[in-house]
N, C-alpha and C positions, 0 to 999 in steps of 0.2 A: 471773638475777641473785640474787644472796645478799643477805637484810635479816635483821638481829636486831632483833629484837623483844622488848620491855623490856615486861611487864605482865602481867595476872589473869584465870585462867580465873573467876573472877566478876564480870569487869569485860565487862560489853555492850560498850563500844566495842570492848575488845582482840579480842573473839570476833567482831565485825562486819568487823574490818580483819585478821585472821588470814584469816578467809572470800574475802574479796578478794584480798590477795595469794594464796592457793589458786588461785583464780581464775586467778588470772593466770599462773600455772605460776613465781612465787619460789620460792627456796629460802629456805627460814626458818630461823633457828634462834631457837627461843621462849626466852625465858629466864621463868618461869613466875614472879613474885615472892612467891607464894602458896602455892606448892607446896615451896622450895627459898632456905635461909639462902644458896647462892653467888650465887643469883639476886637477892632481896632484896639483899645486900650490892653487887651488881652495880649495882643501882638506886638506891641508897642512893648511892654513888658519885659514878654521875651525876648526880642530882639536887643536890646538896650544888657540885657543883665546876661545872656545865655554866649557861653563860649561860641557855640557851634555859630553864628552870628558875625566874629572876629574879623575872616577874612571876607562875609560878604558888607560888611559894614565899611572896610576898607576900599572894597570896589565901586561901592556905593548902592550897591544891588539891592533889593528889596526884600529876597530869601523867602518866597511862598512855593510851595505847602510847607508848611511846620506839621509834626507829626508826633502827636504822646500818644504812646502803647499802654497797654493798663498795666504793664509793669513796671513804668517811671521810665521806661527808655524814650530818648526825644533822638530824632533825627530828623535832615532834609533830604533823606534819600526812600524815595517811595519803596526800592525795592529791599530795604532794611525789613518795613515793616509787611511788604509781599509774602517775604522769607519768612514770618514768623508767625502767619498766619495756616 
């Protein structure tokens, strides 16, 4: 299964749930937001226009990994897309 992945090679979570999906033989494609302005602007994007965003934008949180499934589902819950692998 193909996931993009929205987030920071400084970011422990994103490097805990990269490791997992590995795991799990996904096809990833990282978009690194630390590494890369297409990236960042990627995320930049979603975060600004995507519901799921609402309440971390309220808290002021950051909200990495972001996670699209190759069936359009987007979630920030790594074990959304565990599950459907």
């Amino acid at each position: 299964m193909n996931v993009k992945v929205i987030g920071s090679h400084l970011c422990p979570d994103t490097l805990y749930a990269l490791s997992k999906l590995k795991d799990k033989n996904a096809n990833i494609d990282f978009a690194d937001l630390s590494a890369s302005f297409s990236a960042l602007k990627d995320y930049l994007y979603v975060r600004e226009n995507n519901a799921l965003y609402d309440a971390i934008r309220e808290a002021g949180g950051i909200g990495i990994p972001f996670f699209e499934i190759e069936d359009g589902t987007q979630t920030l819950d790594l074990n959304v897309v565990l599950n459907r692998l």
